[in-house]
C-alpha positions in Angstrom: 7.5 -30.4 14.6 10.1 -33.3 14.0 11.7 -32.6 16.6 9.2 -32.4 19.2 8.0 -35.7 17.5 11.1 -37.6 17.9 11.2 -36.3 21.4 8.1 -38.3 21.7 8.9 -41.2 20.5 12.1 -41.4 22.2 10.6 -40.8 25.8 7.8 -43.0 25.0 10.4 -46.1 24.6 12.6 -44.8 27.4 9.7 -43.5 30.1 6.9 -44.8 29.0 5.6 -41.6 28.3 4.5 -39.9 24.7 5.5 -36.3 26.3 8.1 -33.9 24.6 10.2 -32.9 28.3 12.2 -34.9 30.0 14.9 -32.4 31.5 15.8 -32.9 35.0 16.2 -30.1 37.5 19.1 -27.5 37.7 21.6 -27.9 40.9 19.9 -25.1 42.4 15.8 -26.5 41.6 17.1 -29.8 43.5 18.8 -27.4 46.5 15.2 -25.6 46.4 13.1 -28.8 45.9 15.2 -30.9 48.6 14.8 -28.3 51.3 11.5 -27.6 50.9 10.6 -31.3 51.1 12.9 -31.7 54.2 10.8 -29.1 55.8 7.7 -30.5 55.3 8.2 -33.7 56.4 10.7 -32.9 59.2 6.9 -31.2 60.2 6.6 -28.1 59.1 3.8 -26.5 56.8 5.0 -23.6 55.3 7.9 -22.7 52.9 8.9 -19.5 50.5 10.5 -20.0 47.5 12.5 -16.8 47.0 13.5 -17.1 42.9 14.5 -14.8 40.2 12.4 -14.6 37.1 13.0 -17.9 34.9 14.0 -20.0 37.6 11.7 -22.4 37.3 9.9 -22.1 40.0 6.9 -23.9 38.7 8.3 -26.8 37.9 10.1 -27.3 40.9 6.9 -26.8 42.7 5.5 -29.4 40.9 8.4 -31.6 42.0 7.9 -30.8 45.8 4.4 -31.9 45.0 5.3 -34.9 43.6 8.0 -35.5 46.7 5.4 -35.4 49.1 2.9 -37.5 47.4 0.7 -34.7 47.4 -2.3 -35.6 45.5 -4.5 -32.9 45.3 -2.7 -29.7 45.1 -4.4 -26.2 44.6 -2.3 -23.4 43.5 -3.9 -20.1 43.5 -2.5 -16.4 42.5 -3.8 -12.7 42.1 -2.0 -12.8 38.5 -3.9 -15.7 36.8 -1.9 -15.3 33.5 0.8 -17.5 34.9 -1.8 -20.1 34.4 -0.1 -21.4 30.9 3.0 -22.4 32.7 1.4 -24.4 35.2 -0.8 -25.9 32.3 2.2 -26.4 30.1 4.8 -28.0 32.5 2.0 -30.4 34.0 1.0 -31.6 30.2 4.2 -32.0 28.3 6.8 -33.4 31.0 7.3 -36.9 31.5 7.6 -36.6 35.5 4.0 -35.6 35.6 2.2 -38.0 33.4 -1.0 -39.5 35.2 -1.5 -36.3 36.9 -4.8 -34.4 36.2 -5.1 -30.3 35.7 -8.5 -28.4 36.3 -8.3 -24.7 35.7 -11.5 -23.1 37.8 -11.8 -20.3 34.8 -13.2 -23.4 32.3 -16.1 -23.8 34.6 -18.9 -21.6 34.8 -20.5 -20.0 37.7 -23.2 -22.6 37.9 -21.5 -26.1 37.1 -19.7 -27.3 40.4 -16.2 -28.3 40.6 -15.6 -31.9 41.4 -12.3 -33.3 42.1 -12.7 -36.8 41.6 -9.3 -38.5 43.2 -8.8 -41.3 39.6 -5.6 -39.6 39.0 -2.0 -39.7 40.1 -2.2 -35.8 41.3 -5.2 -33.9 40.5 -4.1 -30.0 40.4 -6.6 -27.2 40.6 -5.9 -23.4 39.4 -7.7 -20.9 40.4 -7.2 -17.0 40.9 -8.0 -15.1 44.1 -10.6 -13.1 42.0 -12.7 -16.0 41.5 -12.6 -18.2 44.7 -13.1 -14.9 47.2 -16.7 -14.9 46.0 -17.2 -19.1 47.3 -21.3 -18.3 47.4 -20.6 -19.1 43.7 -22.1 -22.4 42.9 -18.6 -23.9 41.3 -17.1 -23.7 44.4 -19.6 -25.2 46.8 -17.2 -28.1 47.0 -14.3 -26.4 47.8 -13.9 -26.3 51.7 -14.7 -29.9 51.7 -11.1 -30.9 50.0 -8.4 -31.4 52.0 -5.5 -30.5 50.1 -2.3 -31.8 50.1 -0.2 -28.3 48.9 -1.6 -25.1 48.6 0.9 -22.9 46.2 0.6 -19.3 46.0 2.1 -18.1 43.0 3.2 -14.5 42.7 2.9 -14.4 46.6 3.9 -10.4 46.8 0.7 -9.5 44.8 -2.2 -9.2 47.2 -1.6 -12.5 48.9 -1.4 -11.0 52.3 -4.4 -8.8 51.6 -7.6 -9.2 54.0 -9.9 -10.8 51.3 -7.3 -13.0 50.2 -6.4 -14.2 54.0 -10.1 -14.9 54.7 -10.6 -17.2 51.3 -7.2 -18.9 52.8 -8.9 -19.1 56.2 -11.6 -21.4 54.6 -9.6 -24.0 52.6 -8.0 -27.0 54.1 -4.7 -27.4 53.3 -1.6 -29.4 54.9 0.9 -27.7 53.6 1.5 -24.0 51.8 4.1 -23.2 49.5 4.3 -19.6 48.9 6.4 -18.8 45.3 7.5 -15.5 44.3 10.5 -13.3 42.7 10.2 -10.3 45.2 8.7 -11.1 48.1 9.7 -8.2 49.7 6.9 -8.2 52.2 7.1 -11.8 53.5 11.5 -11.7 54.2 10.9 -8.1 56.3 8.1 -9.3 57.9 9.5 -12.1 59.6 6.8 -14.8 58.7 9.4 -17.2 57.3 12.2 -18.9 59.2 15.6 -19.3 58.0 15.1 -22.8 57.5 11.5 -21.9 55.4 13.0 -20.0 52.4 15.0 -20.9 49.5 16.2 -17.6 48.0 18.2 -17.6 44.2 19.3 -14.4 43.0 20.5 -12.4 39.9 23.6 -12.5 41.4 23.8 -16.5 42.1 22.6 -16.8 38.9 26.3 -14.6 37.5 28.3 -16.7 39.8 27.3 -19.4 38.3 27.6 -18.4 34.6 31.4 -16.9 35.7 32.2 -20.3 36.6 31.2 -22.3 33.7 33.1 -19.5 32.0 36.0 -20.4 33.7 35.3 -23.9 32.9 35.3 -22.9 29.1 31.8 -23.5 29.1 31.9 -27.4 29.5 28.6 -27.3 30.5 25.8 -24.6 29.1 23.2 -24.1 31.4 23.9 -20.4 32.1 25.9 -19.9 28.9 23.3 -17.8 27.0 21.9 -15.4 30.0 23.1 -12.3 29.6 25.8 -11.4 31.7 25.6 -8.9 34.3 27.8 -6.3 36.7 26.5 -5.4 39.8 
């Protein structure tokens, strides 16, 4: 508790911002975040992010958003218990304050959801489950946003399957960011260009950690992984 409060106080003075987090990305999260961004505004519209567990991948998302002034942003996923890190990086990092999160599941079949563009960013999470059935009253709205990102979190799990490519065929969306650890699928498929996935591995991750080894750990971002033969 005292230390999250003098984080507080301490960004509040330097940021402006009462928020415990004010880390920066990781070398690779900026190699992620600064190719995806290339790629969408070089005109493309979709991009995979190809990341071990505990990469970050949320928060780098969030990043992109934020790179491509995205101001409404939906993310949506099959596995809506990665909700809390969406919820959690958006509320207590400085980079995101002004920004407004809606999760759908806090609204009730029959109370619309309304968007109503006062904030920075306004984020929406949703799982497939719930938007495939749209004849729901909450999400009478919903085809009339045109979003700004569309992020599919843990892409491999039923993202591709025909229910969730018709709900996908109704939303408007400029851009789709597809996020997942294995997506198998989507690299043997040949959906995604060379230039439209960012992939970071177990094993980048180890080359990394050998390195600041070698470095006698100068710096410790990888320090405390375990390490790992392949």
């Amino acid at each position: 508790y005292v230390v999250d409060f003098g984080k507080r106080l301490i960004n509040d003075r330097r940021y402006g911002s009462p928020r415990p987090n004010s880390y920066v990305m990781r070398n690779e999260q900026f190699a992620c975040h600064d190719k995806a961004v290339s790629h969408f505004k070089n005109g493309g519209n979709q991009f995979l992010v190809n990341a071990k567990m505990r990469f970050g991948k949320t928060f780098t998302a969030y990043h992109i958003a934020k790179s491509i002034a995205a101001k409404k942003v939906l993310v949506l996923t099959y596995k809506p218990q990665v909700e809390f890190g969406w919820a959690e990086d958006l509320a207590t990092h400085v980079d995101f304050d002004g920004w407004e999160y809606y999760y759908a599941k806090d609204f009730d079949a029959g109370t619309t959801i309304d968007l109503p563009g006062t904030a920075k960013t306004e984020v929406l999470f949703a799982s497939f489950q719930d938007l495939n059935d749209m004849s729901k009253k909450k999400w009478e709205n919903i085809t009339s946003y045109d979003f700004d990102l569309l992020v599919i979190d843990e892409q491999h799990y039923g993202a591709s399957t025909p229910k969730a490519q018709k709900t996908l065929e109704a939303l408007s969306f400029k851009h789709i960011l597809e996020v997942s650890g294995t997506p198998l699928h989507a690299l043997m498929s040949g959906k995604f260009l060379d230039e439209e996935v960012y992939s970071w591995t177990y094993a980048d991750e180890q080359r990394e950690r050998r390195l600041e080894k070698a470095g006698g750990w100068v710096t410790e971002i990888y320090r405390w992984l375990p390490s790992m033969k392949f």
